[in-house]
N, CA, C and O atoms as CSV, one atom per row, in Angstrom:
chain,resi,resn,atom,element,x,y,z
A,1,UNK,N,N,-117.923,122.237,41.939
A,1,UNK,CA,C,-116.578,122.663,42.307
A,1,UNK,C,C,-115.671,121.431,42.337
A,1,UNK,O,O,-116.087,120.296,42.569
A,2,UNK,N,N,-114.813,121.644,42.165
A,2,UNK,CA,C,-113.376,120.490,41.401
A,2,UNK,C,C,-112.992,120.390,43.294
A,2,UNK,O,O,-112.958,121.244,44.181
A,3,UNK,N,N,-112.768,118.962,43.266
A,3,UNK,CA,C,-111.620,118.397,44.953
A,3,UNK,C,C,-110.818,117.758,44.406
A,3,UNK,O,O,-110.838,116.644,43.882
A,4,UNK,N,N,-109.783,118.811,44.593
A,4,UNK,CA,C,-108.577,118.678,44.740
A,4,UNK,C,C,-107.726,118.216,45.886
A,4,UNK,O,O,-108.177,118.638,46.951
A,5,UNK,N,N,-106.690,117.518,46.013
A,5,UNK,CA,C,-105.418,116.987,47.193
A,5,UNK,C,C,-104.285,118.074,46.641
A,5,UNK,O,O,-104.032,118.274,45.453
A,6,UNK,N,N,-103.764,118.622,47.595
A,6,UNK,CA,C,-102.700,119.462,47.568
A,6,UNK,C,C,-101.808,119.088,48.972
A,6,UNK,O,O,-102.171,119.049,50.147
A,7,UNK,N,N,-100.250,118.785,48.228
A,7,UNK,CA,C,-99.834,118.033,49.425
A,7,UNK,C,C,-98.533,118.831,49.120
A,7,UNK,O,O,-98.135,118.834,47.956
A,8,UNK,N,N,-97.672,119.670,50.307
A,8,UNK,CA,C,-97.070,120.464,50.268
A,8,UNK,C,C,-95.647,120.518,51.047
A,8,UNK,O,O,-95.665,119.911,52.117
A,9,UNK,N,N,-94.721,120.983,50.788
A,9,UNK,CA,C,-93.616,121.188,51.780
A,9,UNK,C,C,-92.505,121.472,51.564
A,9,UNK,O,O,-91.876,121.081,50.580
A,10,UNK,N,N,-91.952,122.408,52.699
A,10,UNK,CA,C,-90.279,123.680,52.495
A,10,UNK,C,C,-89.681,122.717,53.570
A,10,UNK,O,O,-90.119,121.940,54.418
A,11,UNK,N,N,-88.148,123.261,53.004
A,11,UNK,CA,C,-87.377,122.637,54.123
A,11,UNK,C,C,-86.252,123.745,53.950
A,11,UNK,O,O,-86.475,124.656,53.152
A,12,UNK,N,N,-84.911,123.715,54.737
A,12,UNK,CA,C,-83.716,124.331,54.573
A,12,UNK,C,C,-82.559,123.594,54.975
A,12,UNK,O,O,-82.757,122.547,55.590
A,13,UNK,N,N,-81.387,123.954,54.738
A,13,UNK,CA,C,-79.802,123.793,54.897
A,13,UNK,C,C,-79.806,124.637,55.452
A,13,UNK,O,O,-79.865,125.734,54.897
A,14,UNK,N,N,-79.735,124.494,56.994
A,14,UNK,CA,C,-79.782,125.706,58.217
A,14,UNK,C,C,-80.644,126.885,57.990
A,14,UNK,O,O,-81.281,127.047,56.949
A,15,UNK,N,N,-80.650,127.694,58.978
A,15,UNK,CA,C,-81.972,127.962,59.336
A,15,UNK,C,C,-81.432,129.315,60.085
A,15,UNK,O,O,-81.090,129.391,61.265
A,16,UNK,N,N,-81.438,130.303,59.168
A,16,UNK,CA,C,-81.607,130.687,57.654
A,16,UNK,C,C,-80.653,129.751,56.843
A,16,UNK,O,O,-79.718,129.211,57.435
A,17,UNK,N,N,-80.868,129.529,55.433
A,17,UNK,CA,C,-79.877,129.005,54.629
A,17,UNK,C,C,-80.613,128.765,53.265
A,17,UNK,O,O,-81.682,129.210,52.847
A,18,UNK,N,N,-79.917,128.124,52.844
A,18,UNK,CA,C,-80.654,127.410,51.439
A,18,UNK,C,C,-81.946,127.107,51.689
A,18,UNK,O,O,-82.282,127.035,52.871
A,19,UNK,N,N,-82.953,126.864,50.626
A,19,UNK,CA,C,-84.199,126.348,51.230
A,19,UNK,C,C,-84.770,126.004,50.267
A,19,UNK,O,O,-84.281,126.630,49.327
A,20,UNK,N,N,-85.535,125.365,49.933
A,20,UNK,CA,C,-86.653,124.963,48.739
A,20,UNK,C,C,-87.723,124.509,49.423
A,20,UNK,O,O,-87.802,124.286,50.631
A,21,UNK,N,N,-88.748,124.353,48.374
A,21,UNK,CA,C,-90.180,124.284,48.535
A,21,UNK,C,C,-90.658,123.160,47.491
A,21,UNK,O,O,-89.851,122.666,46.705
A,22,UNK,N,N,-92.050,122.767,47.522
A,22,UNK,CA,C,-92.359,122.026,46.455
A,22,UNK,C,C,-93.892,121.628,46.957
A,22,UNK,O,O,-94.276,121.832,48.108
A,23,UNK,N,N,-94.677,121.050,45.954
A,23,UNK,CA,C,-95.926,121.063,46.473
A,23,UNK,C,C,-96.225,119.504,44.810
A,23,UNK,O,O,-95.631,119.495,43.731
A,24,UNK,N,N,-97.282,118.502,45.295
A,24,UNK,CA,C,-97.785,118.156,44.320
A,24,UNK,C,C,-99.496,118.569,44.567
A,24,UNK,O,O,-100.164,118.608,45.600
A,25,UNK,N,N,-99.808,118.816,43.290
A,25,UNK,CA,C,-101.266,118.864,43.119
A,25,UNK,C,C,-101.955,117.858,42.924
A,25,UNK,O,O,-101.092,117.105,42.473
A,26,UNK,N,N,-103.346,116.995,42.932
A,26,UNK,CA,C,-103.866,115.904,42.607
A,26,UNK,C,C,-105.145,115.768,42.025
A,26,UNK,O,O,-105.862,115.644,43.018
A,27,UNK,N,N,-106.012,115.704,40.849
A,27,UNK,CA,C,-107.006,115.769,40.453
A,27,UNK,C,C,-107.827,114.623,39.746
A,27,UNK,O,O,-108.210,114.846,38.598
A,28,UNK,N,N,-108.081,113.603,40.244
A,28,UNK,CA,C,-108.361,112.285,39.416
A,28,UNK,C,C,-107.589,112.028,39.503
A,28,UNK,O,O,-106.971,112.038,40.567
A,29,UNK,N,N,-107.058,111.546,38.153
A,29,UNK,CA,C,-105.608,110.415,37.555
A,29,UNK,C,C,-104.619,111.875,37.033
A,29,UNK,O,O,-103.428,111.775,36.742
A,30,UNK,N,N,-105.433,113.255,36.993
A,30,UNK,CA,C,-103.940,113.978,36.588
A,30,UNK,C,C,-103.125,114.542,38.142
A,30,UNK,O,O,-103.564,114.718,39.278
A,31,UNK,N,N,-101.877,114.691,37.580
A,31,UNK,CA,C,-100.913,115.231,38.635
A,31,UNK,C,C,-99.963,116.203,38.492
A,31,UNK,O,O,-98.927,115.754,38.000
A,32,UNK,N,N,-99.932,117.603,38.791
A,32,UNK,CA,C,-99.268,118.535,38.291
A,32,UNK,C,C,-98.104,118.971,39.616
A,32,UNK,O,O,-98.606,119.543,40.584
A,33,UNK,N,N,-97.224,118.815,39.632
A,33,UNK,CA,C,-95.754,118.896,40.688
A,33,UNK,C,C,-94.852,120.065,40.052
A,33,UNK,O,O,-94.356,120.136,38.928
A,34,UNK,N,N,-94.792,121.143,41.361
A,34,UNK,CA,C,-93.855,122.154,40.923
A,34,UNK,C,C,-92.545,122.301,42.394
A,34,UNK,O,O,-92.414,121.548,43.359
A,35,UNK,N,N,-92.058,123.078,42.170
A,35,UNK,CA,C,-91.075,123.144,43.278
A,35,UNK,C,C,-89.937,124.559,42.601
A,35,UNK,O,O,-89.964,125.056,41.475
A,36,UNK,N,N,-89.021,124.897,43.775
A,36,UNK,CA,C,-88.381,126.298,44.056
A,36,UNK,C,C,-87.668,126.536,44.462
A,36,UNK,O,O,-87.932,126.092,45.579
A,37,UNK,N,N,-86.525,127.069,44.571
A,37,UNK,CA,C,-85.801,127.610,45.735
A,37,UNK,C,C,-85.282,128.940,45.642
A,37,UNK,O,O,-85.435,129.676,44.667
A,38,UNK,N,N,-84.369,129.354,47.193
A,38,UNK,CA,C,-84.020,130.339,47.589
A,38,UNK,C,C,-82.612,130.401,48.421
A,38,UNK,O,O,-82.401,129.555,49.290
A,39,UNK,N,N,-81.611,131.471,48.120
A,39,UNK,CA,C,-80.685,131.076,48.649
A,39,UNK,C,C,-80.734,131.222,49.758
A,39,UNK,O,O,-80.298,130.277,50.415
A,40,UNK,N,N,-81.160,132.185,50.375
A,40,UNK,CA,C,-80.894,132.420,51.609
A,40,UNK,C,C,-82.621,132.823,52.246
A,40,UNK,O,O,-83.390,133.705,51.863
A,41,UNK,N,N,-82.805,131.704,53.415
A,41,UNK,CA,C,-84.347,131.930,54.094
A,41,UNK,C,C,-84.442,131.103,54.988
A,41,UNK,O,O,-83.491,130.394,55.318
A,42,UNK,N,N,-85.845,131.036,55.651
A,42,UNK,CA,C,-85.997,129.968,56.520
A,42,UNK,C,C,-87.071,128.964,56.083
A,42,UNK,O,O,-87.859,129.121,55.151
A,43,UNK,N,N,-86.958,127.703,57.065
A,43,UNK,CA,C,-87.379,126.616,57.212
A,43,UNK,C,C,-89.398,127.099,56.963
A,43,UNK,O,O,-90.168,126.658,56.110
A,44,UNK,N,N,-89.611,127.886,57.828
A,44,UNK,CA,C,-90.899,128.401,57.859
A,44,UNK,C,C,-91.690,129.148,56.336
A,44,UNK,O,O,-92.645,128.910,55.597
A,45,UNK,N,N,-90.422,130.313,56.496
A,45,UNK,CA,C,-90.743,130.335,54.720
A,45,UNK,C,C,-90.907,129.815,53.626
A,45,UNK,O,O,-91.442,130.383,52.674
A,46,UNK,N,N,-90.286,128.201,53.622
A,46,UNK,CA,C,-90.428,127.483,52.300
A,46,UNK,C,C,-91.675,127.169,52.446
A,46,UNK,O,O,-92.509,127.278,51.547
A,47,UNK,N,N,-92.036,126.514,54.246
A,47,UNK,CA,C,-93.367,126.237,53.923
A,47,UNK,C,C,-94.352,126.415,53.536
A,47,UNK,O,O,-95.106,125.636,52.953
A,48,UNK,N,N,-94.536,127.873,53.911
A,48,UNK,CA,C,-95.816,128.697,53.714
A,48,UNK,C,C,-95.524,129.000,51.867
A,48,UNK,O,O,-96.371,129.031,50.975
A,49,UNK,N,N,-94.455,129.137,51.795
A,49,UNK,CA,C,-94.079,129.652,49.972
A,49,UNK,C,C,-94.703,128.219,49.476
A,49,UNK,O,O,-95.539,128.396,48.590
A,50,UNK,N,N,-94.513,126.899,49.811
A,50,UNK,CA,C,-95.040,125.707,48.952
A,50,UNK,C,C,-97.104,125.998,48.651
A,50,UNK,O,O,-97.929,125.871,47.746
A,51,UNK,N,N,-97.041,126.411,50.015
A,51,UNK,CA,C,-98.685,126.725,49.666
A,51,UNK,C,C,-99.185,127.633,48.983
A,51,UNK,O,O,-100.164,127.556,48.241
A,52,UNK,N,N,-98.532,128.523,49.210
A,52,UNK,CA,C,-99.219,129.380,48.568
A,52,UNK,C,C,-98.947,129.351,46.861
A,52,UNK,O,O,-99.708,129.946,46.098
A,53,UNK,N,N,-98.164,128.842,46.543
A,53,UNK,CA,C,-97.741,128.546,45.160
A,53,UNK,C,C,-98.429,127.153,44.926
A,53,UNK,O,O,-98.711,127.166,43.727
A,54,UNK,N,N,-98.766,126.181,45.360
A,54,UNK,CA,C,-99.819,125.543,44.956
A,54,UNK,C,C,-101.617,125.583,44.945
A,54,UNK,O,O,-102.301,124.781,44.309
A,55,UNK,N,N,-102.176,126.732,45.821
A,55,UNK,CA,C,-103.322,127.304,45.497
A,55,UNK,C,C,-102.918,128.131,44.615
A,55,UNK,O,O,-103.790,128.244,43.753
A,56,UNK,N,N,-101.630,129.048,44.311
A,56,UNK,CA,C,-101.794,129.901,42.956
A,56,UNK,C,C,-101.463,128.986,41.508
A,56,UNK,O,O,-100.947,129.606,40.577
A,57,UNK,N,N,-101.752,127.570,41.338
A,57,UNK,CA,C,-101.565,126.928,40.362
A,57,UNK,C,C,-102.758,126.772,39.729
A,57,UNK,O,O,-102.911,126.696,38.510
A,58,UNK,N,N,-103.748,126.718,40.710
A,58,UNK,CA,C,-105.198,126.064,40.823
A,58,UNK,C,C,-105.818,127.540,39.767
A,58,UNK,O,O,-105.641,128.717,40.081
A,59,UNK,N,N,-106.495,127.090,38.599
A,59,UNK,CA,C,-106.177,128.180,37.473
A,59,UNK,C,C,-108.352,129.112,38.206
A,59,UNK,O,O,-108.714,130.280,38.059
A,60,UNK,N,N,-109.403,127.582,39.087
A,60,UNK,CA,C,-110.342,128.415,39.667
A,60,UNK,C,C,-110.571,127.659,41.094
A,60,UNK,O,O,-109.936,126.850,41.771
A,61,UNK,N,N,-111.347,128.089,41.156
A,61,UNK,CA,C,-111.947,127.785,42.387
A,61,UNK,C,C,-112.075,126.296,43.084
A,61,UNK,O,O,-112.835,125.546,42.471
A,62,UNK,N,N,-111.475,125.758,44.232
A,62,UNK,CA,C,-111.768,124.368,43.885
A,62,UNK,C,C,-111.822,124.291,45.756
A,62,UNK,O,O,-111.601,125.195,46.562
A,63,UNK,N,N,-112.239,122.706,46.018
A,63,UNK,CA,C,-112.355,122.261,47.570
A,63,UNK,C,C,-111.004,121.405,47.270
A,63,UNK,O,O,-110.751,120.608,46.367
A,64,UNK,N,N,-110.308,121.827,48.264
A,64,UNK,CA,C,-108.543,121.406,48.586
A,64,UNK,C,C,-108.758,121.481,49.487
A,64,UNK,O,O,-109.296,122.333,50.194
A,65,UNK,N,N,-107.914,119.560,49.753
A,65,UNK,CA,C,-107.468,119.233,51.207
A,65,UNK,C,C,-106.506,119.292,50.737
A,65,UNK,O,O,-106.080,118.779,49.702
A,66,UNK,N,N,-105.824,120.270,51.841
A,66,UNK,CA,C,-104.042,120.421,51.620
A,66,UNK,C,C,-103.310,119.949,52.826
A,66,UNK,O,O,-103.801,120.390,53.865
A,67,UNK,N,N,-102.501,119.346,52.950
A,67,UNK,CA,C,-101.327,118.605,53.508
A,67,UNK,C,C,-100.480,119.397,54.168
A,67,UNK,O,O,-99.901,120.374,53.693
A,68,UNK,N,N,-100.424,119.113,54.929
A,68,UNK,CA,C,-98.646,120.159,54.924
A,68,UNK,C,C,-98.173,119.326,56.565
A,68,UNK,O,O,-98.914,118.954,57.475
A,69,UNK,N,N,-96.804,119.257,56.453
A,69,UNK,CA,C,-96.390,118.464,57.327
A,69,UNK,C,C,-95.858,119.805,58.622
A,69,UNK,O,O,-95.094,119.386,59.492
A,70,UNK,N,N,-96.182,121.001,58.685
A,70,UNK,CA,C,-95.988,122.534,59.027
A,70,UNK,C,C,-96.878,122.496,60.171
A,70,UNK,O,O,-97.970,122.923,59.797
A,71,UNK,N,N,-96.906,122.143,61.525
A,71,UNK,CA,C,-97.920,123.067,62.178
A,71,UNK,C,C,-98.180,124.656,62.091
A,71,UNK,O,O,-99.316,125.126,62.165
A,72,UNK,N,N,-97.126,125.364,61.943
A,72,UNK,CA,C,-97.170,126.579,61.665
A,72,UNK,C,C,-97.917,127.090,60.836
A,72,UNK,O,O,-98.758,127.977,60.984
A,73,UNK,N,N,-97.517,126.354,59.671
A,73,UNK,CA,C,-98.442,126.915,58.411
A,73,UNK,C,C,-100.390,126.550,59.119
A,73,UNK,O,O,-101.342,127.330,59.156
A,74,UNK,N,N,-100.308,125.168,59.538
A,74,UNK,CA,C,-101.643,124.802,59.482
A,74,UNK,C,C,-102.308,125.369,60.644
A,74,UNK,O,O,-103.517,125.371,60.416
A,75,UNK,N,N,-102.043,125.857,61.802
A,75,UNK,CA,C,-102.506,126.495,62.513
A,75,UNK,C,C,-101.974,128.251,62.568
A,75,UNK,O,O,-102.188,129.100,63.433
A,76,UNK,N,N,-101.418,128.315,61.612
A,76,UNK,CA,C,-101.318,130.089,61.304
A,76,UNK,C,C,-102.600,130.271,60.800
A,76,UNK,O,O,-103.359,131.174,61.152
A,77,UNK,N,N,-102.928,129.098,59.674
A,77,UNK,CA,C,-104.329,129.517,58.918
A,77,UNK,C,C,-105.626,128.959,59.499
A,77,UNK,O,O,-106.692,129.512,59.228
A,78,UNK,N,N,-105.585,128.077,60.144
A,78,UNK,CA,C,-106.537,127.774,61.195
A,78,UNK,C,C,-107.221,128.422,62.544
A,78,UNK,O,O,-108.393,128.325,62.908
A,79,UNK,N,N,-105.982,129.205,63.258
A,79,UNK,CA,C,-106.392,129.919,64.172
A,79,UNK,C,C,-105.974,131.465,64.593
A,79,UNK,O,O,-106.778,132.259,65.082
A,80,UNK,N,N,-104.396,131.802,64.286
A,80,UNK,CA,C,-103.592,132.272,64.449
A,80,UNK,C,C,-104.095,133.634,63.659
A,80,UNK,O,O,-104.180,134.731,64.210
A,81,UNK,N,N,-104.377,133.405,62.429
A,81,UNK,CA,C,-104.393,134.382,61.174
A,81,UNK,C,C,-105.782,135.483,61.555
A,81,UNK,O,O,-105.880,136.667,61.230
A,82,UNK,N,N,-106.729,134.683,62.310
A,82,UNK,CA,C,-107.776,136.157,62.727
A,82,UNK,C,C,-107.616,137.099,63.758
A,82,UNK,O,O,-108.178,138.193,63.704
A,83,UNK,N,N,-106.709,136.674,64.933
A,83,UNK,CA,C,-106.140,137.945,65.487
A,83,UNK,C,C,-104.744,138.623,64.866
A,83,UNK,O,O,-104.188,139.588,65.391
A,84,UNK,N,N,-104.367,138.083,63.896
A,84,UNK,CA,C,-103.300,138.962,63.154
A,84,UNK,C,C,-104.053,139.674,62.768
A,84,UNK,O,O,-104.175,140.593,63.578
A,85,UNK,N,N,-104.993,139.848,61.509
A,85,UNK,CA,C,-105.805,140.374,60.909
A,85,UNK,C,C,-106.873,141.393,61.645
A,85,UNK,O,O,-107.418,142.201,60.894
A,86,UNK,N,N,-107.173,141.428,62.838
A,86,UNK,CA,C,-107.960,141.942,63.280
A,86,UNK,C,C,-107.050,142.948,64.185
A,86,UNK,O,O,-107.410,144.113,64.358
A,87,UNK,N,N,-105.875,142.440,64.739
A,87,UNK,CA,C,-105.134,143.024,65.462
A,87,UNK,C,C,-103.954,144.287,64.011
A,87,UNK,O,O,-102.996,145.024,64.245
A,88,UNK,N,N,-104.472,144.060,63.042
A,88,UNK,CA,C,-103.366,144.575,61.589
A,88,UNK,C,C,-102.365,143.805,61.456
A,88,UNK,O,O,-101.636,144.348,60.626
A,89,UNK,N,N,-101.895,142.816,61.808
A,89,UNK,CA,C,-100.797,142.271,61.505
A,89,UNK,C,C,-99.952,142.053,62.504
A,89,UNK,O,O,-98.895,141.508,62.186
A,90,UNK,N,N,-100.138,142.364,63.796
A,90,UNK,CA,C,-99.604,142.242,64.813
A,90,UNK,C,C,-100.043,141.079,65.690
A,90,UNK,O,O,-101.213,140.705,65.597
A,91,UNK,N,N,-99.331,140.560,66.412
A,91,UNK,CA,C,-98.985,139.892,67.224
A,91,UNK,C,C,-99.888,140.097,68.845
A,91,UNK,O,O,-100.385,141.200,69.073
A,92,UNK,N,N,-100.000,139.207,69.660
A,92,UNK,CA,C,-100.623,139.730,71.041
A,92,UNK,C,C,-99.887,140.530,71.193
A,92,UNK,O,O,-100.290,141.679,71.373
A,93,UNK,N,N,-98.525,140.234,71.178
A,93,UNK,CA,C,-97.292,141.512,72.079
A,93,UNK,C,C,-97.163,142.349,71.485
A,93,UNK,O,O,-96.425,143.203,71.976
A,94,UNK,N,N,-97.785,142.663,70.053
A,94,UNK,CA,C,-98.430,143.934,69.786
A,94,UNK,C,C,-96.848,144.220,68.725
A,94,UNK,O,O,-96.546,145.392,68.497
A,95,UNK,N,N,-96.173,143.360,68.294
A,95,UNK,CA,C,-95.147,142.740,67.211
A,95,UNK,C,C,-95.551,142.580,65.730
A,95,UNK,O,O,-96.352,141.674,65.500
A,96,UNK,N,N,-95.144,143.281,64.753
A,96,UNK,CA,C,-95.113,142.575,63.882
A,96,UNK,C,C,-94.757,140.929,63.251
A,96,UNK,O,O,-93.689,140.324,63.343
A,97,UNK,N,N,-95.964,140.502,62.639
A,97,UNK,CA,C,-95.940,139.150,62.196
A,97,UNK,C,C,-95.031,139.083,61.541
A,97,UNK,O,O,-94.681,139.867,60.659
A,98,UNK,N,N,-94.316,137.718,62.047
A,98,UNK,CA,C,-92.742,137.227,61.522
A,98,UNK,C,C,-93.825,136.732,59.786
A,98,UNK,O,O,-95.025,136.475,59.684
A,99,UNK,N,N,-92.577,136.787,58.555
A,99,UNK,CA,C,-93.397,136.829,57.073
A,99,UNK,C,C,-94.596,136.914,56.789
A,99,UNK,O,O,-95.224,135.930,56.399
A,100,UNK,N,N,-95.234,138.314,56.955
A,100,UNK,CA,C,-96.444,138.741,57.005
A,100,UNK,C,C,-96.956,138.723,55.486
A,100,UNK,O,O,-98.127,138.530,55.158
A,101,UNK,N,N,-95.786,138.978,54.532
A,101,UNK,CA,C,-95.764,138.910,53.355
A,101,UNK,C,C,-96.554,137.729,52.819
A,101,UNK,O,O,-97.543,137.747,52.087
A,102,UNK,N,N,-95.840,136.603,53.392
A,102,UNK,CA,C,-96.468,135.404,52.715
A,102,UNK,C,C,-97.521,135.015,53.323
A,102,UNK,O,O,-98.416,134.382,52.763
A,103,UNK,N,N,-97.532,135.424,54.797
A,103,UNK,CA,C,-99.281,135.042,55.421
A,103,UNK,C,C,-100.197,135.852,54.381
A,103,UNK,O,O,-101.309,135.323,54.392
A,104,UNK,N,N,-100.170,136.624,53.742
A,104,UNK,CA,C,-101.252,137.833,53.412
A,104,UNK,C,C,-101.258,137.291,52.166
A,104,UNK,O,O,-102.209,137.599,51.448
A,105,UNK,N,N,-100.210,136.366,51.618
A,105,UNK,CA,C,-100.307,136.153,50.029
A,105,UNK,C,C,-101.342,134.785,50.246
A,105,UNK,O,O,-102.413,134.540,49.691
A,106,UNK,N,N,-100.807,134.234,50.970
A,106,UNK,CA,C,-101.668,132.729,51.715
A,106,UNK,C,C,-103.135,132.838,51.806
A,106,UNK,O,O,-104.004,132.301,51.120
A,107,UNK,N,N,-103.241,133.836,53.027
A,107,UNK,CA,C,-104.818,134.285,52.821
A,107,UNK,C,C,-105.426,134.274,51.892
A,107,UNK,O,O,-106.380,133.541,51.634
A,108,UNK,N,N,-104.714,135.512,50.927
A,108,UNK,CA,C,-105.478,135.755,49.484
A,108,UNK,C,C,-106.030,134.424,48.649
A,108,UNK,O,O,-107.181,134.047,48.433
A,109,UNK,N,N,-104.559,133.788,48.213
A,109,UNK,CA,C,-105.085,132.122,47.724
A,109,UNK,C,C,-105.810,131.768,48.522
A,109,UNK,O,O,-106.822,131.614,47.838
A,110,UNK,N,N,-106.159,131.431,49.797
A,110,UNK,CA,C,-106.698,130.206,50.557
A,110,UNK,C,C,-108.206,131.182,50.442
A,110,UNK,O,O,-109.107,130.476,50.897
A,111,UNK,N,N,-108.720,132.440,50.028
A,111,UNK,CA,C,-109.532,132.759,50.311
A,111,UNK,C,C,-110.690,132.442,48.503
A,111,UNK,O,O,-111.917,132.518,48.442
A,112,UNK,N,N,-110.049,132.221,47.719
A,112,UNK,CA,C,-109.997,131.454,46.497
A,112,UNK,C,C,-111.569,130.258,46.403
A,112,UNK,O,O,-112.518,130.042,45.649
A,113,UNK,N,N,-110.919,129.690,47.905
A,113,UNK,CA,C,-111.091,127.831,47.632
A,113,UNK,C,C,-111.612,127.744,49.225
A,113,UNK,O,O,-111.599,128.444,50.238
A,114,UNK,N,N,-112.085,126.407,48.774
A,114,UNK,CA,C,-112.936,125.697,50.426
A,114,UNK,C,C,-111.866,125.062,50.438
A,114,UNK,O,O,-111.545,124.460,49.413
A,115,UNK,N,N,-110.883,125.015,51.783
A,115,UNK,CA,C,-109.982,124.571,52.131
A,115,UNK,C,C,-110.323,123.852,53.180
A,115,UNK,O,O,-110.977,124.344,54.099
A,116,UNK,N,N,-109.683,121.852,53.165
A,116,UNK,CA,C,-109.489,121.251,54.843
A,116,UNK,C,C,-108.050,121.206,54.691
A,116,UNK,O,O,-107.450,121.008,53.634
A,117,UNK,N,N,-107.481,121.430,55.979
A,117,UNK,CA,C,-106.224,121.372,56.486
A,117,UNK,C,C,-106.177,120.210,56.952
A,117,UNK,O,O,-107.015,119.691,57.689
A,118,UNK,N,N,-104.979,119.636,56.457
A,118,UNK,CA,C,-104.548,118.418,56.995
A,118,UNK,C,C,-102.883,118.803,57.050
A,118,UNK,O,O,-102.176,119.479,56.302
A,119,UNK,N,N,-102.491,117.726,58.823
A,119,UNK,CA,C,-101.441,117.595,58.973
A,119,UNK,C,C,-100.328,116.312,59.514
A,119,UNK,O,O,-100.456,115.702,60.576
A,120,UNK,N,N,-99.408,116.129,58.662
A,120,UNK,CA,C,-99.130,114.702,58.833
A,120,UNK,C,C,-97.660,114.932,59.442
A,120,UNK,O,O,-96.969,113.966,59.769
């Protein structure tokens, strides 16, 4: 299995507002860099959108340490994401998960690949 570095990150112009994303990939000496935006979103959304669009680059299966400067993102998928999932998507307070959309797209990729989370 291919180890890969995946190093990731959204930001915005207020919050909601403009926002972009971007992620570089790392494999040996090659380096594949994409990036995105959106007019109108949040700070949280770019993040989780950078990841998940850089495990959907990854064409199979690979061990990625991914980056992300996001506690959110890195402890949504670290701890957070099995009582969503077990609870359906809800929250302790029994709430729908704020962009459940992109947690569930996240999962899917991250379920792909042997993932370490790293956060800087």
């Amino acid at each position: 299995m291919k180890r890969v570095q995946l190093i990731t990150d959204g930001a915005c112009l207020g919050n909601p507002g403009k926002g972009g994303w971007a992620y570089i990939l790392r494999y040996g000496e090659k380096k594949r860099e994409a990036f995105g935006s959106e007019p109108h979103t949040t700070n949280n959304r770019m993040e989780l959108r950078a990841a998940v669009e850089g495990l959907r680059a990854l064409k199979e299966g690979c061990e990625v340490d991914l980056t992300t400067d996001s506690q959110y993102v890195r402890n949504g998928m670290t701890s957070w994401i099995h009582n969503w999932k077990r609870n359906g998507w809800k929250t302790s307070d029994k709430k729908p998960v704020v962009n459940q959309d992109l947690w569930q797209a996240l999962d899917e990729q991250a379920a792909r690949h042997t993932l370490r989370w790293h956060w800087t």
